[in-house]
PyMOL CGO cylinders between C-alpha atoms (Angstrom):
from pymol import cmd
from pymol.cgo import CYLINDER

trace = [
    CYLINDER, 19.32, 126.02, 118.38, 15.91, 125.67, 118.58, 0.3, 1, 1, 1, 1, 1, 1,
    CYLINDER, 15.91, 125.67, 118.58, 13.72, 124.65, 115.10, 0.3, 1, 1, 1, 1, 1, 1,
    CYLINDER, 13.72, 124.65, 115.10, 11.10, 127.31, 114.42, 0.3, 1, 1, 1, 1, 1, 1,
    CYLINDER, 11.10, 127.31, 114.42, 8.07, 126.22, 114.11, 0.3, 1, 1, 1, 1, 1, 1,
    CYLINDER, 8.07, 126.22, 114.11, 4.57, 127.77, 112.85, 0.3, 1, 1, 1, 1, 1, 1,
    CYLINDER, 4.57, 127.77, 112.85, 2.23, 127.72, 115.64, 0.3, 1, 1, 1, 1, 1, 1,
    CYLINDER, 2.23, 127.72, 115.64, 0.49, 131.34, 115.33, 0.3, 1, 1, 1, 1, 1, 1,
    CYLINDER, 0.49, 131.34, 115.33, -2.33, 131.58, 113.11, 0.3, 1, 1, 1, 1, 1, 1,
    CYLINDER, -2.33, 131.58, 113.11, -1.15, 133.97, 110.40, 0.3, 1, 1, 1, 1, 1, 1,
    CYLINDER, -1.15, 133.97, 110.40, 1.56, 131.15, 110.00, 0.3, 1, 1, 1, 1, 1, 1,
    CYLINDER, 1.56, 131.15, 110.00, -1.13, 128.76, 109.29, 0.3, 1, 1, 1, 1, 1, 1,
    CYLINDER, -1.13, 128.76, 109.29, -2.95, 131.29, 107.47, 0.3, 1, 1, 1, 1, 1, 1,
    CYLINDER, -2.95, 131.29, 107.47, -0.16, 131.05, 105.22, 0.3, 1, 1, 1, 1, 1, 1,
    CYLINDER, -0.16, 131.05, 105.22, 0.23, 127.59, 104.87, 0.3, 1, 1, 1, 1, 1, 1,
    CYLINDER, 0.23, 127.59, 104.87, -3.20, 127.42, 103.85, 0.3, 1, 1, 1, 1, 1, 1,
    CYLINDER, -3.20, 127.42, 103.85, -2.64, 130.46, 101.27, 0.3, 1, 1, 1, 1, 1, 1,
    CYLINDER, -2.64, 130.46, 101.27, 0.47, 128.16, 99.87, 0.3, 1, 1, 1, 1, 1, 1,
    CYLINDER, 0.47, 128.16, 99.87, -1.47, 125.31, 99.20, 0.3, 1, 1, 1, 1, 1, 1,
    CYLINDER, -1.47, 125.31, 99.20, -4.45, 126.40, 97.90, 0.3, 1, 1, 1, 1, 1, 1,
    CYLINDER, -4.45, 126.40, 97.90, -1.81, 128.36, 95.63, 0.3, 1, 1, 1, 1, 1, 1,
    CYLINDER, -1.81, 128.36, 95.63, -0.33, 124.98, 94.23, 0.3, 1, 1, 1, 1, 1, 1,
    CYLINDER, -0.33, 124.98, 94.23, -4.14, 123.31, 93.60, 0.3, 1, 1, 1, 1, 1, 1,
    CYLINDER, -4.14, 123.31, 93.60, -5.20, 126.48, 91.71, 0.3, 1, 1, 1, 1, 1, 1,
    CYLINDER, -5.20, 126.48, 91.71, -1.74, 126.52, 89.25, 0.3, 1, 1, 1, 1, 1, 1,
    CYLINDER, -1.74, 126.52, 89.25, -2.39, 122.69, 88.82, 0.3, 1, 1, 1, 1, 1, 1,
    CYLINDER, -2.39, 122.69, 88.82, -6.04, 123.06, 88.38, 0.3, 1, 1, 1, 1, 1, 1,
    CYLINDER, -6.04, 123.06, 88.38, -4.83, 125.94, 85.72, 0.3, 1, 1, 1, 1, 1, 1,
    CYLINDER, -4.83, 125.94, 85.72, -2.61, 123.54, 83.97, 0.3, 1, 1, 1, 1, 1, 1,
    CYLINDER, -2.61, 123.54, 83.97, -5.71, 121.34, 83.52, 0.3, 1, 1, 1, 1, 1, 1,
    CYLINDER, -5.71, 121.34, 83.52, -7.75, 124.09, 82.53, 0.3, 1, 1, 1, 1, 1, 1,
    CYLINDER, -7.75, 124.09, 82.53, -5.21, 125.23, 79.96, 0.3, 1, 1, 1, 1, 1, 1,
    CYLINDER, -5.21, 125.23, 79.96, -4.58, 121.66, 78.29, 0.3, 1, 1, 1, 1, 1, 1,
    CYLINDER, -4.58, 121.66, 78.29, -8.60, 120.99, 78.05, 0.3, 1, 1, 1, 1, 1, 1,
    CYLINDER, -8.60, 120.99, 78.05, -8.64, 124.67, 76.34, 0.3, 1, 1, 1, 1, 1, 1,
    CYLINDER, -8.64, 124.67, 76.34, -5.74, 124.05, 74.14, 0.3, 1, 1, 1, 1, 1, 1,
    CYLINDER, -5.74, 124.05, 74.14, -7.37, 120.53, 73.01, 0.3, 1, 1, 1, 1, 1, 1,
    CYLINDER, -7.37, 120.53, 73.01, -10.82, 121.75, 72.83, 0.3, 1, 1, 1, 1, 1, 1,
    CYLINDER, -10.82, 121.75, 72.83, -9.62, 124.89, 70.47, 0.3, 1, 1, 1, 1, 1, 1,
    CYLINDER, -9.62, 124.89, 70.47, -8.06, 122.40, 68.47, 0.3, 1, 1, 1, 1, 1, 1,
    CYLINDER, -8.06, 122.40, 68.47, -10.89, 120.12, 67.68, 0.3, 1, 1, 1, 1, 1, 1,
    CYLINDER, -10.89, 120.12, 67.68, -12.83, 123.60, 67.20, 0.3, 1, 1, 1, 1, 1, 1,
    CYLINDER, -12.83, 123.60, 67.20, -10.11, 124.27, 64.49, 0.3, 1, 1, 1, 1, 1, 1,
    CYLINDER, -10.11, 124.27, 64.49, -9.99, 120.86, 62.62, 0.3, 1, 1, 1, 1, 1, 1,
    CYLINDER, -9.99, 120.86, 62.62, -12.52, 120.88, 60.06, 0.3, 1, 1, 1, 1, 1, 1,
    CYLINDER, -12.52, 120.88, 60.06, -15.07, 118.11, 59.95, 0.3, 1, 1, 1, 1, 1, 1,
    CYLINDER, -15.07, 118.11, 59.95, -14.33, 115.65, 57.41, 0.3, 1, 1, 1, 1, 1, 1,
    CYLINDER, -14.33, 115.65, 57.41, -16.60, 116.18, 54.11, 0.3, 1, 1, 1, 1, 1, 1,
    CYLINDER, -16.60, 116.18, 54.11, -18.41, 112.62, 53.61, 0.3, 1, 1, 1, 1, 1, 1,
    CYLINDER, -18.41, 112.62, 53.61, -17.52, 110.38, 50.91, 0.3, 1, 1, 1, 1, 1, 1,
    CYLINDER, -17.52, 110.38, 50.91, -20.39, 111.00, 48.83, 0.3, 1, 1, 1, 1, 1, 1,
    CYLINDER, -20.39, 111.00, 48.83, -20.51, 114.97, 49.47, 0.3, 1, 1, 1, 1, 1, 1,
    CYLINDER, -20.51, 114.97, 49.47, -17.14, 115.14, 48.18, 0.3, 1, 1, 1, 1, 1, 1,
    CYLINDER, -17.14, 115.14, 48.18, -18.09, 112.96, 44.33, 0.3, 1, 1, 1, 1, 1, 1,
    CYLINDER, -18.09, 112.96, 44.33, -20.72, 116.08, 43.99, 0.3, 1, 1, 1, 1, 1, 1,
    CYLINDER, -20.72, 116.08, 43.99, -18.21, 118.22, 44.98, 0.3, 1, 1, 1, 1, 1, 1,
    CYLINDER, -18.21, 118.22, 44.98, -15.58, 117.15, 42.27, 0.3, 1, 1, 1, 1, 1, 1,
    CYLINDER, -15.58, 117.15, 42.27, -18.03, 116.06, 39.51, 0.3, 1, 1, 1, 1, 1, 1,
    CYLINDER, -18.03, 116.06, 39.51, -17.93, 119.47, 37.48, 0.3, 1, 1, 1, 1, 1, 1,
    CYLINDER, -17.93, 119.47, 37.48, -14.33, 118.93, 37.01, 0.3, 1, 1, 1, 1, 1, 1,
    CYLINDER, -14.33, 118.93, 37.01, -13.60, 114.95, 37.23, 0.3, 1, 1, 1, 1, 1, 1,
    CYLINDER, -13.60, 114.95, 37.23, -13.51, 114.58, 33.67, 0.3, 1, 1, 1, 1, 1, 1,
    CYLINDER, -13.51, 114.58, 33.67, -10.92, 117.33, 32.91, 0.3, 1, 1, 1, 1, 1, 1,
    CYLINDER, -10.92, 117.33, 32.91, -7.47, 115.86, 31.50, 0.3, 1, 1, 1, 1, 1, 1,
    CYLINDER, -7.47, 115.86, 31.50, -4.91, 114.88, 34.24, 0.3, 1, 1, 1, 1, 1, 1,
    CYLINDER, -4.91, 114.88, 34.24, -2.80, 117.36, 33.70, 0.3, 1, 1, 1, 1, 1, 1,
    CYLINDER, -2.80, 117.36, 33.70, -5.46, 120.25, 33.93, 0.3, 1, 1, 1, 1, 1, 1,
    CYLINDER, -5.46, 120.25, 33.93, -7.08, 118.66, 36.61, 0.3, 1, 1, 1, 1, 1, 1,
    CYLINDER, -7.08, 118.66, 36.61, -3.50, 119.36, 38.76, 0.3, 1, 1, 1, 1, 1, 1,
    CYLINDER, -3.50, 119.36, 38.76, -3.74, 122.97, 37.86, 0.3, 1, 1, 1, 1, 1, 1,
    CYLINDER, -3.74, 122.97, 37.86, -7.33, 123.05, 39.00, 0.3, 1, 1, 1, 1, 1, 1,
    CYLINDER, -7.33, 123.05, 39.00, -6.70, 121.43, 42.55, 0.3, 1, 1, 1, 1, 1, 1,
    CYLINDER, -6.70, 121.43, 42.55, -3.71, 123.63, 43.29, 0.3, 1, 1, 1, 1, 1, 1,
    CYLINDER, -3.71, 123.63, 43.29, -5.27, 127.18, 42.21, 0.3, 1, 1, 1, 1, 1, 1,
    CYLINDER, -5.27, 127.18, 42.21, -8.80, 126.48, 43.70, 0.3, 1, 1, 1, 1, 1, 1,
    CYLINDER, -8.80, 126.48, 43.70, -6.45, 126.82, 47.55, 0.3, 1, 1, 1, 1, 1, 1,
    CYLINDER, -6.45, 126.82, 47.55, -5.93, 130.26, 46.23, 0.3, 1, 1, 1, 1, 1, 1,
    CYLINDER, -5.93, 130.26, 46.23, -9.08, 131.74, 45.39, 0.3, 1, 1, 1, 1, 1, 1,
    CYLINDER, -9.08, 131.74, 45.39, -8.84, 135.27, 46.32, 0.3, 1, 1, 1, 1, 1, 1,
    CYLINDER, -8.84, 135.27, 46.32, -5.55, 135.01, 43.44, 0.3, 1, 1, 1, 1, 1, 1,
    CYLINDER, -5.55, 135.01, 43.44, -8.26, 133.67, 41.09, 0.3, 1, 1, 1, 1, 1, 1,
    CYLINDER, -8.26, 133.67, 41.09, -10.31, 136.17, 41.46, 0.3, 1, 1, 1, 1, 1, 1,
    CYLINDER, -10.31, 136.17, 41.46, -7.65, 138.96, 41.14, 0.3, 1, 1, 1, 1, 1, 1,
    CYLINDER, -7.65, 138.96, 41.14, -6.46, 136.84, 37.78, 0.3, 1, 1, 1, 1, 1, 1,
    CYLINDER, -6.46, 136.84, 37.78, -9.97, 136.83, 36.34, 0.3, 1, 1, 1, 1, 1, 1,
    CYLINDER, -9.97, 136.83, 36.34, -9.98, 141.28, 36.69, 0.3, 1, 1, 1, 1, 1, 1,
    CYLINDER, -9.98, 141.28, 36.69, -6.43, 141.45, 35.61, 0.3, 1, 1, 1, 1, 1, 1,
    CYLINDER, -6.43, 141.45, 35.61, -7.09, 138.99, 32.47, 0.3, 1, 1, 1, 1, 1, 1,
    CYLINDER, -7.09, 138.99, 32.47, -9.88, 141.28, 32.03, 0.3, 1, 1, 1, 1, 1, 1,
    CYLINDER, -9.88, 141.28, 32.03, -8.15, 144.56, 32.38, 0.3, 1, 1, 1, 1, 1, 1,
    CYLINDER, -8.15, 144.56, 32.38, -5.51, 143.45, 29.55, 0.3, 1, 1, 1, 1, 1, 1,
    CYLINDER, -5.51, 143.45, 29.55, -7.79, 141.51, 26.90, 0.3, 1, 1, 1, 1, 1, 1,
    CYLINDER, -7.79, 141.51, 26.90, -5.14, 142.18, 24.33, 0.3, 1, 1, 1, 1, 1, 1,
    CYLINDER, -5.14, 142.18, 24.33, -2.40, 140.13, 25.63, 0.3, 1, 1, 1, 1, 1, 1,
    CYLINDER, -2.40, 140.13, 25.63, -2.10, 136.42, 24.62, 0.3, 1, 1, 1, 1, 1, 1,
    CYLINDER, -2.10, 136.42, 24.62, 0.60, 134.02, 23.79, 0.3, 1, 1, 1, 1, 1, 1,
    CYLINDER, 0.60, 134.02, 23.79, 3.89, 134.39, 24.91, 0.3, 1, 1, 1, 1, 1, 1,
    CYLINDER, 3.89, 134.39, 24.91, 3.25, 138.19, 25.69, 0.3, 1, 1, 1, 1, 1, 1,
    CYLINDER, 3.25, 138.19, 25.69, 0.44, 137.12, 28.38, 0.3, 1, 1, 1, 1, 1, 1,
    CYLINDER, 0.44, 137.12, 28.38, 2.50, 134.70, 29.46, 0.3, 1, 1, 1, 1, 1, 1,
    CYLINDER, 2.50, 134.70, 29.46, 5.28, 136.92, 30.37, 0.3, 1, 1, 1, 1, 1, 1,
    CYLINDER, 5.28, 136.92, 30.37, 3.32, 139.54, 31.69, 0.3, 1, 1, 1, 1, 1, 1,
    CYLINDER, 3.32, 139.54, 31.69, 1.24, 137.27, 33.83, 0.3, 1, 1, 1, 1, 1, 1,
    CYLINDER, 1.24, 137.27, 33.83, 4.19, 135.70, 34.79, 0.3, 1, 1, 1, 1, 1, 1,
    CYLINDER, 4.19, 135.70, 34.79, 5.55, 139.26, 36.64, 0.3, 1, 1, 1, 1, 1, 1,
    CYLINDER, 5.55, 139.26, 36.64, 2.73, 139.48, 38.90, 0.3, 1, 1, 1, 1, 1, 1,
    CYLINDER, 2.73, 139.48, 38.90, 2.63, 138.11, 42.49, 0.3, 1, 1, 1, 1, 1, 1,
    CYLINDER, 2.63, 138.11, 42.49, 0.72, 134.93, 42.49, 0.3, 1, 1, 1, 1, 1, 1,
    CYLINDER, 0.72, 134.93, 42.49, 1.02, 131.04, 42.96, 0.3, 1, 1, 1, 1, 1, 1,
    CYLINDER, 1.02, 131.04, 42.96, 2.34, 129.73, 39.61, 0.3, 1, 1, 1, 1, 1, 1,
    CYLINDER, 2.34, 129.73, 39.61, -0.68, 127.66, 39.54, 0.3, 1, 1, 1, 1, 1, 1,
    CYLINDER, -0.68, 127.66, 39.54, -2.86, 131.13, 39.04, 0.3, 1, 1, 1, 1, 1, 1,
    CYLINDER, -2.86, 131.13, 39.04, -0.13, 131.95, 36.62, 0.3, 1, 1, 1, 1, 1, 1,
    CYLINDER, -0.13, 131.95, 36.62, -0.89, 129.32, 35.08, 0.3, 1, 1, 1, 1, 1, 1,
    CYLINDER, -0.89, 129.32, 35.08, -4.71, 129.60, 34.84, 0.3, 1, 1, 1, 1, 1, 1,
    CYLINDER, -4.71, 129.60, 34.84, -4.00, 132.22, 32.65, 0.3, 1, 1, 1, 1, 1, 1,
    CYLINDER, -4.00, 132.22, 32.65, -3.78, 129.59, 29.69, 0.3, 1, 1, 1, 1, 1, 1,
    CYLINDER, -3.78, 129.59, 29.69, -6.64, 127.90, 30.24, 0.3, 1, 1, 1, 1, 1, 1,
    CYLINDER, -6.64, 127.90, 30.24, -9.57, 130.83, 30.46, 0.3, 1, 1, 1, 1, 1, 1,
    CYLINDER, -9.57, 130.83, 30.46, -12.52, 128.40, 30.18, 0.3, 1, 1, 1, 1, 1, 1,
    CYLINDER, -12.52, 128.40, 30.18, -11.18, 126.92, 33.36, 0.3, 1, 1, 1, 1, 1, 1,
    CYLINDER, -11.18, 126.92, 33.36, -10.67, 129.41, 35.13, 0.3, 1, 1, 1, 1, 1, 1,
    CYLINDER, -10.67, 129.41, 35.13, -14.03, 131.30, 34.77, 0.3, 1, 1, 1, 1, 1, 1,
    CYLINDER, -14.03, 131.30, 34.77, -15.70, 127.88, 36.25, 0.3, 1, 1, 1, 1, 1, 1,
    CYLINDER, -15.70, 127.88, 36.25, -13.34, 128.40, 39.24, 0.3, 1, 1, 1, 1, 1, 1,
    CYLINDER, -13.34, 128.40, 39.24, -14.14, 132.29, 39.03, 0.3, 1, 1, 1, 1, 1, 1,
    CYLINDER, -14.14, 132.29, 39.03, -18.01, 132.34, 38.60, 0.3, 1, 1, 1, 1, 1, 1,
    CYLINDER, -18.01, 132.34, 38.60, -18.63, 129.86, 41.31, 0.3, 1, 1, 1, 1, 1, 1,
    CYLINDER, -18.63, 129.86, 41.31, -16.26, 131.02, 44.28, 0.3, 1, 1, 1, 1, 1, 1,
    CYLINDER, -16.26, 131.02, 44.28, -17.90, 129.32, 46.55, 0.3, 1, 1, 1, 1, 1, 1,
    CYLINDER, -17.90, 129.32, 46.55, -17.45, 125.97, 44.98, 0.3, 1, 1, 1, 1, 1, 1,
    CYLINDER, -17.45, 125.97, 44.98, -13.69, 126.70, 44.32, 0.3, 1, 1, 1, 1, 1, 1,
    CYLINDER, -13.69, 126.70, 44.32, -13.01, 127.76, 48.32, 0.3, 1, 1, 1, 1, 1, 1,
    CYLINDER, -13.01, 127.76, 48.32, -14.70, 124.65, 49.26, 0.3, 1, 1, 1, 1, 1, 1,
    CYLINDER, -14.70, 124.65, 49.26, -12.97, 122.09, 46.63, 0.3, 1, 1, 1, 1, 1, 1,
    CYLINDER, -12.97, 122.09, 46.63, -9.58, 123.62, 47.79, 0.3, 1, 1, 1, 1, 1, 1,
    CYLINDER, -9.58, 123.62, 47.79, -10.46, 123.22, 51.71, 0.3, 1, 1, 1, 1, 1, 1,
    CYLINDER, -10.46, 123.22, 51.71, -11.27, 119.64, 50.61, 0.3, 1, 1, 1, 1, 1, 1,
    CYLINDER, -11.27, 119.64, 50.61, -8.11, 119.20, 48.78, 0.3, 1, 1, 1, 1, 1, 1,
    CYLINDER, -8.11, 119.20, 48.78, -5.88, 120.58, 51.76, 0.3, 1, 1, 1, 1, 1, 1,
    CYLINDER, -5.88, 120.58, 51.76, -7.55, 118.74, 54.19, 0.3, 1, 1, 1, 1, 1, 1,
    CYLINDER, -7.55, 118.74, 54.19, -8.58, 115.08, 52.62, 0.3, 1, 1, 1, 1, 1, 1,
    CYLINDER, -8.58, 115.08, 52.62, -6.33, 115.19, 49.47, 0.3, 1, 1, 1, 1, 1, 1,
    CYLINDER, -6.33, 115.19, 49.47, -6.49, 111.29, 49.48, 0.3, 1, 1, 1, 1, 1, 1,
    CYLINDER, -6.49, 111.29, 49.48, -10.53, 111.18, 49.87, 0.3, 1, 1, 1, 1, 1, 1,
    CYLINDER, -10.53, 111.18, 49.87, -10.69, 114.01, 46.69, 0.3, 1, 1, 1, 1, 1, 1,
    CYLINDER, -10.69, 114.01, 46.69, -8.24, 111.52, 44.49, 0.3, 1, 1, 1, 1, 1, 1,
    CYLINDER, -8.24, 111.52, 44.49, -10.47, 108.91, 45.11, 0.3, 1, 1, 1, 1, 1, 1,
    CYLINDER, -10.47, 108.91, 45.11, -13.22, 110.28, 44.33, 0.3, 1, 1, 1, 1, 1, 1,
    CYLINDER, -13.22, 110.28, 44.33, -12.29, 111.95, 41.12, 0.3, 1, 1, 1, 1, 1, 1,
    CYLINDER, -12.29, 111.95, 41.12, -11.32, 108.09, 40.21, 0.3, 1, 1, 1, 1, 1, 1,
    CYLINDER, -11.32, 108.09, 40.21, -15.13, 107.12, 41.47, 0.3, 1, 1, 1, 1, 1, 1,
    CYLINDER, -15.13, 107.12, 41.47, -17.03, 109.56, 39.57, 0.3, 1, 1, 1, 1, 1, 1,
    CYLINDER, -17.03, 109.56, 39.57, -14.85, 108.86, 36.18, 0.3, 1, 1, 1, 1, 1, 1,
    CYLINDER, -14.85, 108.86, 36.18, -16.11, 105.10, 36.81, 0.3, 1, 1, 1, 1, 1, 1,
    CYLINDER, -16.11, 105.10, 36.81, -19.49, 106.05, 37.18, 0.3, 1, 1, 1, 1, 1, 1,
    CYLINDER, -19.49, 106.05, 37.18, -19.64, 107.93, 33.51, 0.3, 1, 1, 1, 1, 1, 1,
    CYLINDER, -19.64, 107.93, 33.51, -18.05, 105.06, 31.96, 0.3, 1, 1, 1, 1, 1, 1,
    CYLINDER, -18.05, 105.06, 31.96, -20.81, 102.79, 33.22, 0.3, 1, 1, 1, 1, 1, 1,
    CYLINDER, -20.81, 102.79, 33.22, -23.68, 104.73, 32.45, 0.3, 1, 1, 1, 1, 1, 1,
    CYLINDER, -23.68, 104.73, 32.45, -21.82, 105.23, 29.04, 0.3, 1, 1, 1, 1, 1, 1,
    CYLINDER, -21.82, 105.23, 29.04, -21.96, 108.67, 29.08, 0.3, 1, 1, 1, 1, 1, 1,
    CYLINDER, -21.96, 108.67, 29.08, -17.87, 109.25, 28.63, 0.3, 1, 1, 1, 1, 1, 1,
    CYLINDER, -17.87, 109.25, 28.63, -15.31, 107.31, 26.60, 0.3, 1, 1, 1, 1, 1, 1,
    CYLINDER, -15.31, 107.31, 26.60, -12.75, 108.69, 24.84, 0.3, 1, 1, 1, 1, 1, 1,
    CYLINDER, -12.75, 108.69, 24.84, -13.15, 110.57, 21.68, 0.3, 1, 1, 1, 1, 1, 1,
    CYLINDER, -13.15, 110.57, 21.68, -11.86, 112.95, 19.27, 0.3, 1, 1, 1, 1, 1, 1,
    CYLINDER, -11.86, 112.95, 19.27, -10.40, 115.32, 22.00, 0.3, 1, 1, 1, 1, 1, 1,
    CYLINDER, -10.40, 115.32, 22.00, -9.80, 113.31, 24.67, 0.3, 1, 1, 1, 1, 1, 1,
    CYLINDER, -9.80, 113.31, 24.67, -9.02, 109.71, 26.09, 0.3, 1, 1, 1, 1, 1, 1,
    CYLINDER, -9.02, 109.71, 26.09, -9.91, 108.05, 28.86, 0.3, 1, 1, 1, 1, 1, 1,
    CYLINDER, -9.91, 108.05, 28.86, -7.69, 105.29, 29.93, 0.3, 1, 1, 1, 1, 1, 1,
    CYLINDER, -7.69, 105.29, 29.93, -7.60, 102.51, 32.68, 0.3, 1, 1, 1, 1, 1, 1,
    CYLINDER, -7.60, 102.51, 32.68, -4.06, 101.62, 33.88, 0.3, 1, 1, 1, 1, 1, 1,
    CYLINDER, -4.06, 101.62, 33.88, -2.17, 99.97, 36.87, 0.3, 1, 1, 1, 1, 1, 1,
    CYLINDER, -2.17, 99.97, 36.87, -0.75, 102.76, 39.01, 0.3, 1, 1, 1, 1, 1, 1,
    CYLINDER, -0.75, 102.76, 39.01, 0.86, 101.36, 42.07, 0.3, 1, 1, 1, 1, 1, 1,
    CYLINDER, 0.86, 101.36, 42.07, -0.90, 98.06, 42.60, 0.3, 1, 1, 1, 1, 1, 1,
    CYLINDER, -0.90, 98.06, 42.60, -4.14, 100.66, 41.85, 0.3, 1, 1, 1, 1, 1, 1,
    CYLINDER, -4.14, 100.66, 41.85, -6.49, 100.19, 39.16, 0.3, 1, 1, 1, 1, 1, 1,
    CYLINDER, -6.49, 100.19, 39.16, -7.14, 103.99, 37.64, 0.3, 1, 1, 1, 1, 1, 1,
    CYLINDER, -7.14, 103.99, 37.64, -8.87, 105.80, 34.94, 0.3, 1, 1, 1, 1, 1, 1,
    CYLINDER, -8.87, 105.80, 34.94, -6.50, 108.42, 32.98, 0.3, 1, 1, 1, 1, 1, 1,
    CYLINDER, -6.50, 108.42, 32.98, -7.97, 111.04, 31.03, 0.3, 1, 1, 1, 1, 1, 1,
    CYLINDER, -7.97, 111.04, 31.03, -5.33, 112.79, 28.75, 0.3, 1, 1, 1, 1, 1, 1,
    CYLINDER, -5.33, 112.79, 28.75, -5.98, 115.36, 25.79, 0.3, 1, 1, 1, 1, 1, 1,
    CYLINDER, -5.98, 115.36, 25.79, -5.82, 113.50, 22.25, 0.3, 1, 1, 1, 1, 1, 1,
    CYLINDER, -5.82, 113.50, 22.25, -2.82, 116.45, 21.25, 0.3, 1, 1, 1, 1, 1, 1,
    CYLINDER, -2.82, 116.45, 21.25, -0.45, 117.08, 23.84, 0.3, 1, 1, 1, 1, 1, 1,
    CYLINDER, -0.45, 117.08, 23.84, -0.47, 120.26, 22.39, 0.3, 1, 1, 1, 1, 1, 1,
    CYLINDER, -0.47, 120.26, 22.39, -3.75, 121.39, 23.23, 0.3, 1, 1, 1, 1, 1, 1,
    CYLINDER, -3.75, 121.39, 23.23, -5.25, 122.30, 26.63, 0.3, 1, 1, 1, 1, 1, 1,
    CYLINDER, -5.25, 122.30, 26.63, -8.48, 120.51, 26.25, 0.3, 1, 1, 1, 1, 1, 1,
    CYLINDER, -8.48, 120.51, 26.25, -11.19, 121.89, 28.81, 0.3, 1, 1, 1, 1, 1, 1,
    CYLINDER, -11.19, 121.89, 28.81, -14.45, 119.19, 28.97, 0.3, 1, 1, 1, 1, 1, 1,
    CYLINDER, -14.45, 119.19, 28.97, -17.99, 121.35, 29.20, 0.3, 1, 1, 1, 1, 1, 1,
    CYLINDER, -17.99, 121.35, 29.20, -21.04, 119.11, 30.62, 0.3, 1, 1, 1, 1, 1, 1,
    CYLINDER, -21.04, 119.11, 30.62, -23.42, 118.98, 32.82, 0.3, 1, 1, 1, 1, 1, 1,
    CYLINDER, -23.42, 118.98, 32.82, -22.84, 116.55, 35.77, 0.3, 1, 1, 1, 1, 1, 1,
    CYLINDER, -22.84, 116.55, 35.77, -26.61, 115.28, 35.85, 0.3, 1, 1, 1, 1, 1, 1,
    CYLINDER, -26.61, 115.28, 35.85, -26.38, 114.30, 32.28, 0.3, 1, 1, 1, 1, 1, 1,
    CYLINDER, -26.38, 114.30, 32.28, -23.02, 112.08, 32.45, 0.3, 1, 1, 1, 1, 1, 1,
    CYLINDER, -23.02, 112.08, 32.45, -23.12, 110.37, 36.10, 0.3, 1, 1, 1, 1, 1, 1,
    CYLINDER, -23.12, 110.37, 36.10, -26.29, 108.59, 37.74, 0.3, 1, 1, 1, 1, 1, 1,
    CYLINDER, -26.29, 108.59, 37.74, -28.34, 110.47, 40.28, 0.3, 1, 1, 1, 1, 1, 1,
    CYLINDER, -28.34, 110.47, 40.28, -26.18, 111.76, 43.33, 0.3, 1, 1, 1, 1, 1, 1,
    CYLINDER, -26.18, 111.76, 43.33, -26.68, 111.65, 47.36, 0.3, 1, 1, 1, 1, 1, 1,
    CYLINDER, -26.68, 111.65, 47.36, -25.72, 115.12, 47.38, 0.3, 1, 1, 1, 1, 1, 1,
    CYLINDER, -25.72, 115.12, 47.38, -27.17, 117.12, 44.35, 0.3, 1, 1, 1, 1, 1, 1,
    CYLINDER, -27.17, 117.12, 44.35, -24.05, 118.27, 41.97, 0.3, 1, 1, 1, 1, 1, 1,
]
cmd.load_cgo(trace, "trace")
């Protein structure tokens, strides 16, 4: 039996149609991996330069460890800070273990909950929103950079002289991993102490104003 063959031109048409086919789906594979790649780097946030980020954390780089770890985690949440700052102030009557519990029933990250506590820090998170949504970005996206400059700005106030410890607080340099660090715990365990300052008056002049 005889093999067909294509010799008519509608045969070759189709031939032609067949492989222009297969170089337009491979050109679309391209196409669709330079999109995917390209919408990715559109996503990824630029990275904040080192010395943006010490103005960025200088209002707060002073605050005792502990508080400081509230801060960070409730400043990626700041629509819940905001609705924590009109709750607090649709109940003013409820403190102690009664606003605990209460605040404790309503839907938000324990670190809001926790915000609660501490109402002088959390009206610097509230009444600067813009600040707070940026210092969380940071945190989410260059958690390591934020550390270390929290640990950069603490050095800076102890050289100009402007922070050592005191009656409420202490500021401490230890050995954390290998790492040299500056610790900064309240005097009483017991009390929440939140730091008020202004950063131009305790660090030297900044690259990026505070």
């Amino acid at each position: 039996m005889p093999v067909p063959t294509i010799s008519s031109r509608s045969g070759r048409r189709a031939v032609a149609v067949i492989a222009i086919a297969a170089v337009i789906v491979q050109l679309s594979g391209v196409a669709l991996v330079q999109a995917q790649e390209a919408a990715a780097a559109e996503e990824a946030p630029a990275s904040i330069p080192l010395e943006q980020l010490e103005s960025l954390v200088a209002p707060i780089a002073l605050y005792p460890d502990a508080l400081l770890a509230q801060v960070l985690v409730a400043s990626t949440y700041p629509l819940e800070i905001m609705q924590l700052q009109q709750w607090l102030a649709k109940n003013p009557d409820l403190e102690g273990d009664a606003l605990a519990e209460a605040v404790g029933e309503q839907p938000w990250d324990p670190s809001i909950q926790s915000m609660a506590a501490v109402p002088e820090a959390l009206e610097r998170l509230a009444n600067d929103i813009q600040w707070t949504t940026e210092l969380g970005n940071a945190f989410l996206a260059q958690q390591s950079d934020v550390m270390d400059a929290f640990q950069r700005m603490r050095k800076k106030a102890q050289d100009k002289g402007s922070r050592d410890s005191n009656e409420e607080q202490k500021l401490e340099t230890q050995v954390v991993d290998e790492k040299t660090v500056i610790v900064v715990e309240s005097e009483n365990p017991e009390v929440i102490y939140v730091p008020t300052y202004n950063p131009t008056d305790v660090y030297p002049p900044p690259v990026y104003p505070y």
